[in-house]
N, CA, C and O atoms as CSV, one atom per row, in Angstrom:
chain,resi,resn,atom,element,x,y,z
A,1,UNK,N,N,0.825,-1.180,0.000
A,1,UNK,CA,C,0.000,0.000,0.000
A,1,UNK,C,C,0.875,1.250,0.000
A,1,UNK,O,O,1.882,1.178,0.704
A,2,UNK,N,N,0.660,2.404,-0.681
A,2,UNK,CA,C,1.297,3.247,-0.666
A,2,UNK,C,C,0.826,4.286,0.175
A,2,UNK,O,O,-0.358,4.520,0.414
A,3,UNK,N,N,1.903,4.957,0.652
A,3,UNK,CA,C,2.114,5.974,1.359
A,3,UNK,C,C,2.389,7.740,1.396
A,3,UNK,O,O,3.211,8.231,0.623
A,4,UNK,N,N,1.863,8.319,2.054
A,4,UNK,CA,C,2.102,9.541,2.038
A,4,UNK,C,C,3.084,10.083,3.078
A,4,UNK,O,O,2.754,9.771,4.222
A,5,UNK,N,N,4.481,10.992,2.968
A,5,UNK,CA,C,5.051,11.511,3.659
A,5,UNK,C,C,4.818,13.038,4.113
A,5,UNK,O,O,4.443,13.835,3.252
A,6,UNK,N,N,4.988,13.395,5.196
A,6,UNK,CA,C,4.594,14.819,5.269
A,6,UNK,C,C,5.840,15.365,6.379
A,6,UNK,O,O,5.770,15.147,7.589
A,7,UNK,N,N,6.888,16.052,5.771
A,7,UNK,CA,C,8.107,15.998,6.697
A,7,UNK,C,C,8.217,17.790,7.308
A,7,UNK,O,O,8.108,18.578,6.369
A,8,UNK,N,N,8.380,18.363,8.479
A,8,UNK,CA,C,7.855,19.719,8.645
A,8,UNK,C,C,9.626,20.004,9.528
A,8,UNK,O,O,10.654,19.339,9.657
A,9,UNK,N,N,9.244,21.084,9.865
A,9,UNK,CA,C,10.815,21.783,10.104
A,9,UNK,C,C,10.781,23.221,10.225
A,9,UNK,O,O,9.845,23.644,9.546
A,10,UNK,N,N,11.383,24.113,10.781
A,10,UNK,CA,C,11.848,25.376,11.235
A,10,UNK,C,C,13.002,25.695,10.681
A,10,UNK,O,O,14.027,25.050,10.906
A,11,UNK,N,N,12.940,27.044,9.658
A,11,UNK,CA,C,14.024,27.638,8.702
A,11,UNK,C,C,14.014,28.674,9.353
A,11,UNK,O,O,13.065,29.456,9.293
A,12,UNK,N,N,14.827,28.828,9.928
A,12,UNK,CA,C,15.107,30.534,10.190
A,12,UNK,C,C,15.260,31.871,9.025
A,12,UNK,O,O,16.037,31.636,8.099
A,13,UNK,N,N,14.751,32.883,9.020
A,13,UNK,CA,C,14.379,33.643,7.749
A,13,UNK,C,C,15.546,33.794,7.177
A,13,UNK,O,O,15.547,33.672,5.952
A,14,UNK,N,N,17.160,34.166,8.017
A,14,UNK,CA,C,18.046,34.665,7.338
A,14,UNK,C,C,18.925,33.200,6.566
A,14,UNK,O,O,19.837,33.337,5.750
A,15,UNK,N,N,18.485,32.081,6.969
A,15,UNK,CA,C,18.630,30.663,6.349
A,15,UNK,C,C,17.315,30.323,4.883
A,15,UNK,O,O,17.431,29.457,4.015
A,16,UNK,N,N,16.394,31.123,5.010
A,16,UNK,CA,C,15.093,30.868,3.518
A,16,UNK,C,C,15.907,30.543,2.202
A,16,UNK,O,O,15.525,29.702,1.388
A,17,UNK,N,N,17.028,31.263,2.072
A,17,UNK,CA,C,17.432,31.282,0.470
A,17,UNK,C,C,17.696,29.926,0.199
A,17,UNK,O,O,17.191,29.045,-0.497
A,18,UNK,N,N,18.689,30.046,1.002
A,18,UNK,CA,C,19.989,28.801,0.929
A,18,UNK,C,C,18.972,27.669,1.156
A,18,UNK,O,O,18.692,26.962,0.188
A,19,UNK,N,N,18.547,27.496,2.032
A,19,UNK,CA,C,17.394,26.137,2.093
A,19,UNK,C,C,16.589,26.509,0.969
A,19,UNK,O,O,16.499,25.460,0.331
A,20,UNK,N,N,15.978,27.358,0.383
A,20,UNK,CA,C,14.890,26.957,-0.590
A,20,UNK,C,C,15.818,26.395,-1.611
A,20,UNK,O,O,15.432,25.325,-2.080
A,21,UNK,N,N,16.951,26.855,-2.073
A,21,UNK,CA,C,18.030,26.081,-3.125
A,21,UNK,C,C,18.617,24.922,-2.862
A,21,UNK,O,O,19.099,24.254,-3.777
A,22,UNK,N,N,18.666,24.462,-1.384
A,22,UNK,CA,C,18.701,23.041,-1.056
A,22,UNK,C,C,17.834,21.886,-0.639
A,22,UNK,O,O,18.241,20.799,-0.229
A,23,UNK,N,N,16.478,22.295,-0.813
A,23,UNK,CA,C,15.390,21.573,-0.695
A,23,UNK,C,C,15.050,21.482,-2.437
A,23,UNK,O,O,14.789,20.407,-2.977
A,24,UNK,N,N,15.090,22.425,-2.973
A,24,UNK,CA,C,14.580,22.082,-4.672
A,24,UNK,C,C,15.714,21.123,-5.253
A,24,UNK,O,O,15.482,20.188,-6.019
A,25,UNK,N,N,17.060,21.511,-4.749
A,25,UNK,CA,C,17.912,20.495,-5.532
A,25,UNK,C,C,17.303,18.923,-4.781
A,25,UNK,O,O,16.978,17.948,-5.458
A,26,UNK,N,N,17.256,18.976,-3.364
A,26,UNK,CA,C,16.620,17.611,-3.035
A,26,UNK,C,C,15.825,17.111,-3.944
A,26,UNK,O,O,16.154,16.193,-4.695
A,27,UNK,N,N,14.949,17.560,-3.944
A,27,UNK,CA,C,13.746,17.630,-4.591
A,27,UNK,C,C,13.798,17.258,-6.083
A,27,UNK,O,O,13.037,16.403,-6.536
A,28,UNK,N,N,14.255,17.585,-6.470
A,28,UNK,CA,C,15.026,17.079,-8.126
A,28,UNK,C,C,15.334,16.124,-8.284
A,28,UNK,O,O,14.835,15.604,-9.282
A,29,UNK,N,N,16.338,15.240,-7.449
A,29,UNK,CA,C,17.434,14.627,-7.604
A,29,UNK,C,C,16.339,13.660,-6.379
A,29,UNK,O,O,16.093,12.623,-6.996
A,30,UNK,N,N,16.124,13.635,-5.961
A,30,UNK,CA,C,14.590,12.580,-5.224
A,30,UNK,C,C,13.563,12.032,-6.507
A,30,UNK,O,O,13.192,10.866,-6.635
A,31,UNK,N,N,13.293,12.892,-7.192
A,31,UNK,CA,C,12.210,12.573,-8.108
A,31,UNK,C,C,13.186,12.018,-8.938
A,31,UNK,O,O,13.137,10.790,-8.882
A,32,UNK,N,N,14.133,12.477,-9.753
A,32,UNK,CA,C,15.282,11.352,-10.297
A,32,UNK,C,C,15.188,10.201,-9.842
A,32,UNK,O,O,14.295,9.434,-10.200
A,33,UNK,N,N,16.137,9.884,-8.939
A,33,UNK,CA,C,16.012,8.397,-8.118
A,33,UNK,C,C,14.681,7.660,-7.955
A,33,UNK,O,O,14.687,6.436,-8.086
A,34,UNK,N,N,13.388,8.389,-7.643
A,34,UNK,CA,C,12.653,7.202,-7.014
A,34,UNK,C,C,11.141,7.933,-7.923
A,34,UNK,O,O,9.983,7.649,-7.618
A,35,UNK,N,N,11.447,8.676,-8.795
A,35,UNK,CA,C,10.035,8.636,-9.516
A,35,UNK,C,C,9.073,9.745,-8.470
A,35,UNK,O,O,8.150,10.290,-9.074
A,36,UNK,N,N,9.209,10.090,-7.064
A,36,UNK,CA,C,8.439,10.709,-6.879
A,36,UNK,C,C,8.748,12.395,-6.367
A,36,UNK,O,O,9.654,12.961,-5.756
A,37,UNK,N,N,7.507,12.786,-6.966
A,37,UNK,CA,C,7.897,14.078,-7.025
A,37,UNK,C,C,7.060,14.686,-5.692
A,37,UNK,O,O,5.915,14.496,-5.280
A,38,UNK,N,N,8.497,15.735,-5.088
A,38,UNK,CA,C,7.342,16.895,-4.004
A,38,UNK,C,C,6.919,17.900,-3.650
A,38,UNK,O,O,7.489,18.791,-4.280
A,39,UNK,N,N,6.056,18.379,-2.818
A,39,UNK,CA,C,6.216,19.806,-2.638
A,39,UNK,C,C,6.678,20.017,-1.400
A,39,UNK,O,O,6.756,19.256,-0.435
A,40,UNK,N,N,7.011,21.282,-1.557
A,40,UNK,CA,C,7.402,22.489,-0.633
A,40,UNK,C,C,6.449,23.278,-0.230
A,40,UNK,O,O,5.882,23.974,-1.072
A,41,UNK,N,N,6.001,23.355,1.373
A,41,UNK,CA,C,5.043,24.803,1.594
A,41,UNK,C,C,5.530,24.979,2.614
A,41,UNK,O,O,6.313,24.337,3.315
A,42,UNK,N,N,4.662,26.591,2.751
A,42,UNK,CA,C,4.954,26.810,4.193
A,42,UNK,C,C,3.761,26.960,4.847
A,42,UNK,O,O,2.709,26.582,4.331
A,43,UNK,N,N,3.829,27.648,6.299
A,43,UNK,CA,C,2.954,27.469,7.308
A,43,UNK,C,C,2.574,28.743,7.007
A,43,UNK,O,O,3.475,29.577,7.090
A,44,UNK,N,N,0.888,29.345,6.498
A,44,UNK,CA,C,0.434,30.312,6.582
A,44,UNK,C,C,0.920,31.615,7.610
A,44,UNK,O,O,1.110,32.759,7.200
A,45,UNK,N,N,1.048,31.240,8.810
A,45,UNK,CA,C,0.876,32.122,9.626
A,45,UNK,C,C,2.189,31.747,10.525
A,45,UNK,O,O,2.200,31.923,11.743
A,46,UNK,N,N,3.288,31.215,9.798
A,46,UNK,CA,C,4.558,31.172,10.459
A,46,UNK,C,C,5.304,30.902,9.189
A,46,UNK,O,O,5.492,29.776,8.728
A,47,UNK,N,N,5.725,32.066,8.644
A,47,UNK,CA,C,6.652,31.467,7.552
A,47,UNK,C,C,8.060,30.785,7.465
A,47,UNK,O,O,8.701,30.593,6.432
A,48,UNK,N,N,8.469,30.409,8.924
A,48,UNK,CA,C,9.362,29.992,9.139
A,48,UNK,C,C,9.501,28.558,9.278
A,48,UNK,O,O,10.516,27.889,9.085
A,49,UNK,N,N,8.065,28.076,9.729
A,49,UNK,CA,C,7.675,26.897,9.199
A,49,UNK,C,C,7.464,26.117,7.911
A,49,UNK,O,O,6.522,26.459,7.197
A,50,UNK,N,N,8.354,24.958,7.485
A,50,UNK,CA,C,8.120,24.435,6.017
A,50,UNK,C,C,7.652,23.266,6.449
A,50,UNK,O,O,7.687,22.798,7.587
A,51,UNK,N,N,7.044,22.657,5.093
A,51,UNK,CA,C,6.835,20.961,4.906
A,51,UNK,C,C,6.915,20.607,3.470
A,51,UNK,O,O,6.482,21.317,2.562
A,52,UNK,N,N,7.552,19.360,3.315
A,52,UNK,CA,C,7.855,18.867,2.426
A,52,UNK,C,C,6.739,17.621,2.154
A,52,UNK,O,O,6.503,16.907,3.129
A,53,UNK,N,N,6.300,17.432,1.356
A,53,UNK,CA,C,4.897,16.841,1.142
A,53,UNK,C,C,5.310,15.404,-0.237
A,53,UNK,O,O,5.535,15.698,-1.411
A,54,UNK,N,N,5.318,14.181,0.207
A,54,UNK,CA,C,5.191,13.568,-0.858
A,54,UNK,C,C,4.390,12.085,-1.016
A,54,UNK,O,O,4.384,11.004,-0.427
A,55,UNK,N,N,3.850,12.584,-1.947
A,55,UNK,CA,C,2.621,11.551,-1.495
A,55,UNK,C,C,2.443,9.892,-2.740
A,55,UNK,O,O,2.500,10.025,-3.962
A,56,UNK,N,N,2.305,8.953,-2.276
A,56,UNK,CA,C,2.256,8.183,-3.221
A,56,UNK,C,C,3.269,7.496,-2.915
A,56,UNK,O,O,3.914,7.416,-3.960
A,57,UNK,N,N,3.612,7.147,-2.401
A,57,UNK,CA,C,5.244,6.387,-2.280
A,57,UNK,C,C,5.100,4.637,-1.791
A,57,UNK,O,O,4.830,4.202,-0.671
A,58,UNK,N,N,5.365,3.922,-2.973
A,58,UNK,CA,C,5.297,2.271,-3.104
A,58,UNK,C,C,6.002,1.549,-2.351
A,58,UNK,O,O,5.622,0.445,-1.960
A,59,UNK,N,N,7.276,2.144,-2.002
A,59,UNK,CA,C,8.193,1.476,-1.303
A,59,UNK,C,C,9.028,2.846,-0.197
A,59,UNK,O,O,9.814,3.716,-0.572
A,60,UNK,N,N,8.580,2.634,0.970
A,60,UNK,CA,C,9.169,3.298,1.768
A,60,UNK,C,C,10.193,3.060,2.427
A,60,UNK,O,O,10.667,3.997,3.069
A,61,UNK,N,N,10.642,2.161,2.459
A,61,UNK,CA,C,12.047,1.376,2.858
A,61,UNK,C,C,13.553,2.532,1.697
A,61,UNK,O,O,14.446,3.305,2.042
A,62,UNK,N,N,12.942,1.881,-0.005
A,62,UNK,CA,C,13.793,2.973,-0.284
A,62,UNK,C,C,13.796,4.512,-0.319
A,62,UNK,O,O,14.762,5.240,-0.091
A,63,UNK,N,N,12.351,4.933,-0.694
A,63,UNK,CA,C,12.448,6.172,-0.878
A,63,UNK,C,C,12.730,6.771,0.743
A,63,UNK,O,O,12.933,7.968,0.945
A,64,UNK,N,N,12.710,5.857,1.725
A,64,UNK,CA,C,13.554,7.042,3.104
A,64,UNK,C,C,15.042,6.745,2.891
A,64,UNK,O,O,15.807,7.641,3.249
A,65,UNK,N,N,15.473,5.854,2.470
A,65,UNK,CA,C,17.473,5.394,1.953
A,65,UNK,C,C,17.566,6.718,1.637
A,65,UNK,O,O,18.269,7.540,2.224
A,66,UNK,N,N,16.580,6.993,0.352
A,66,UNK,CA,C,17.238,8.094,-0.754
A,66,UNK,C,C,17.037,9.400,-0.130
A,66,UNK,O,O,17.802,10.346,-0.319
A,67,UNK,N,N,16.063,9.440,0.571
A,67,UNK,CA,C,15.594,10.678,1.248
A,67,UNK,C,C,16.414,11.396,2.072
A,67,UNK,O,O,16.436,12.626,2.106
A,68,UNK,N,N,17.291,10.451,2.935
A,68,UNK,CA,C,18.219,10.730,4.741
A,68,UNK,C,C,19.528,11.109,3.606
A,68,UNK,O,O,20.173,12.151,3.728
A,69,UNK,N,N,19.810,10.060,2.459
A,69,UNK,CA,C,21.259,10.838,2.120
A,69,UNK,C,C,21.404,12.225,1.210
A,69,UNK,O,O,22.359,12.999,1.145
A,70,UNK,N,N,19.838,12.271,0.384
A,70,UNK,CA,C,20.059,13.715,0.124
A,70,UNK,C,C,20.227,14.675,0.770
A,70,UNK,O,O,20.938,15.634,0.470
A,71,UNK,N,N,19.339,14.470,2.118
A,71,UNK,CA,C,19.489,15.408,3.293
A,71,UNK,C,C,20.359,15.799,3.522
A,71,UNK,O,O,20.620,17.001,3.573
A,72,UNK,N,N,21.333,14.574,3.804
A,72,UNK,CA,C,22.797,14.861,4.211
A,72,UNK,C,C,23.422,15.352,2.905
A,72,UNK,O,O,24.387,16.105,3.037
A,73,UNK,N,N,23.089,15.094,1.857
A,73,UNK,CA,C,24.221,15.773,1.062
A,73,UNK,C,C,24.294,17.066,0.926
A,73,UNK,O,O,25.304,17.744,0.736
A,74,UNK,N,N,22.827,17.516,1.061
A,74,UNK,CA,C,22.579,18.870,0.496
A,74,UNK,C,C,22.653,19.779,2.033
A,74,UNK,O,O,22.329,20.966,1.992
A,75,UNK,N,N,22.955,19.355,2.952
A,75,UNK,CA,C,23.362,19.755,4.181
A,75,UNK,C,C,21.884,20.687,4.913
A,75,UNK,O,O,21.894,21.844,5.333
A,76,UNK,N,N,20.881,19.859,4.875
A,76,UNK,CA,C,19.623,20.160,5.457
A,76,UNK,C,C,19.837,20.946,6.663
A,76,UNK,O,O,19.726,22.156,6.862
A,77,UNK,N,N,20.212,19.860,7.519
A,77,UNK,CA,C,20.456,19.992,9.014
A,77,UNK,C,C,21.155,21.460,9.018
A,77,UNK,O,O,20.382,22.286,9.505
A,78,UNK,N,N,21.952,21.820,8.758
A,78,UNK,CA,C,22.914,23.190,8.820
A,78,UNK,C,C,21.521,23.960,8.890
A,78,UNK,O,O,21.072,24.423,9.939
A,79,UNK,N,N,21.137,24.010,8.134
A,79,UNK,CA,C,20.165,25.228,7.832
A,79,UNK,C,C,18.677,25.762,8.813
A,79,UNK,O,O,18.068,26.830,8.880
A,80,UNK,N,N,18.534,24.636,9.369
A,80,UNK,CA,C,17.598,24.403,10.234
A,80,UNK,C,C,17.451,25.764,11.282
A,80,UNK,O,O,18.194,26.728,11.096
A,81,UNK,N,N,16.545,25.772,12.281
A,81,UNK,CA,C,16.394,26.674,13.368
A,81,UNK,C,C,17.197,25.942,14.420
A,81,UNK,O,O,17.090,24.717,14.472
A,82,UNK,N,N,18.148,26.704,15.429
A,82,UNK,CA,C,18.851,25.934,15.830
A,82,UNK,C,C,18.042,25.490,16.888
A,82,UNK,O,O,17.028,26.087,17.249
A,83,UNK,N,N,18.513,24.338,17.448
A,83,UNK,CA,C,17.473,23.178,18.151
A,83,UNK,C,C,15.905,22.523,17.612
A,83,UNK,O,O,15.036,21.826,18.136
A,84,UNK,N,N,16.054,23.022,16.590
A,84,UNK,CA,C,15.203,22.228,15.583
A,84,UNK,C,C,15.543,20.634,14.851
A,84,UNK,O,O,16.704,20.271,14.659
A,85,UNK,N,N,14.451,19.853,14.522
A,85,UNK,CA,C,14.850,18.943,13.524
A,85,UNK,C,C,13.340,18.819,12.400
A,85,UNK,O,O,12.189,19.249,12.326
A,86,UNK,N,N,14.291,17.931,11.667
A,86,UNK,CA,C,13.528,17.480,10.785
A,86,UNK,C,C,12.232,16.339,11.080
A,86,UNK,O,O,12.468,15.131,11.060
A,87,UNK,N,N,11.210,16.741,11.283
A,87,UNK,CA,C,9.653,15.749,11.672
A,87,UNK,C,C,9.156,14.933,10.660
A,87,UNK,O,O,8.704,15.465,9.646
A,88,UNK,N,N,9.170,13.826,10.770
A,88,UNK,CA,C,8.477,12.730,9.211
A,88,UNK,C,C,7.208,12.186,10.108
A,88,UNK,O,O,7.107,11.517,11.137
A,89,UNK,N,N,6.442,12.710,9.345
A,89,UNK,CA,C,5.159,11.451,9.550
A,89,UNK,C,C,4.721,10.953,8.301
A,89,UNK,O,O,4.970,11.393,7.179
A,90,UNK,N,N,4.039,9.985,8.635
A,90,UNK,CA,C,3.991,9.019,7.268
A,90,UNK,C,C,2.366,8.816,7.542
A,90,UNK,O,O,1.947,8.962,8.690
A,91,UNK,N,N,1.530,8.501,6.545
A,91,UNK,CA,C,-0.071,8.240,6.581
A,91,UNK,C,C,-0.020,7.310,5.715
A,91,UNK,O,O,1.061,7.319,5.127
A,92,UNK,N,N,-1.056,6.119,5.215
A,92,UNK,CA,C,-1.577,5.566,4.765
A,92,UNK,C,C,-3.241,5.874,4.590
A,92,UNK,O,O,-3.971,6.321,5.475
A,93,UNK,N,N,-3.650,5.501,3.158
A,93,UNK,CA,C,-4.914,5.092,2.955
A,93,UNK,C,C,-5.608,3.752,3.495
A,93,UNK,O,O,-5.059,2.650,3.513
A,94,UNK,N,N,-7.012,4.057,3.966
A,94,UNK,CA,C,-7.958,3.028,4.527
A,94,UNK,C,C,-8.375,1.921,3.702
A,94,UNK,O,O,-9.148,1.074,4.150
């Protein structure tokens, strides 16, 4: 059964650029590898809040492999609010 990811996080404003250019390259190079493509939003009424949204996902075993090392490549974590992390929840259909 496939799955939906919904991953959320705290960018600090003077960190927005640099993370929006390292979440789209994720984002690229994710849909490369595993076919699925995601979005990016933010939190209406906290723009410092993002989520990364990807929905449909057949095999979650790999697409989190591919997911944790883009992270790391594209140096997620740096960018973050400090004492922040990265939140994954995962949903399924009934």
């Amino acid at each position: 059964m496939n799955a939906s990811y919904y991953i959320y996080y705290r960018v600090p404003t003077g960190n927005a650029e640099r993370a929006l250019a390292a979440v789209g390259a994720l984002q690229r190079e994710l849909s490369e590898a595993t076919g699925i493509s995601g979005r990016l939003l933010r939190r209406r009424d906290d723009e410092t809040t993002w989520m990364e949204v990807y929905e449909s996902v057949p095999d979650g075993a790999r697409f989190e492999a591919e997911l944790a090392q883009l992270v790391a490549r594209h140096g997620i974590a740096a960018l973050l609010a400090p004492g922040s992390s990265r939140k994954q929840e995962v949903f399924r259909g009934f």
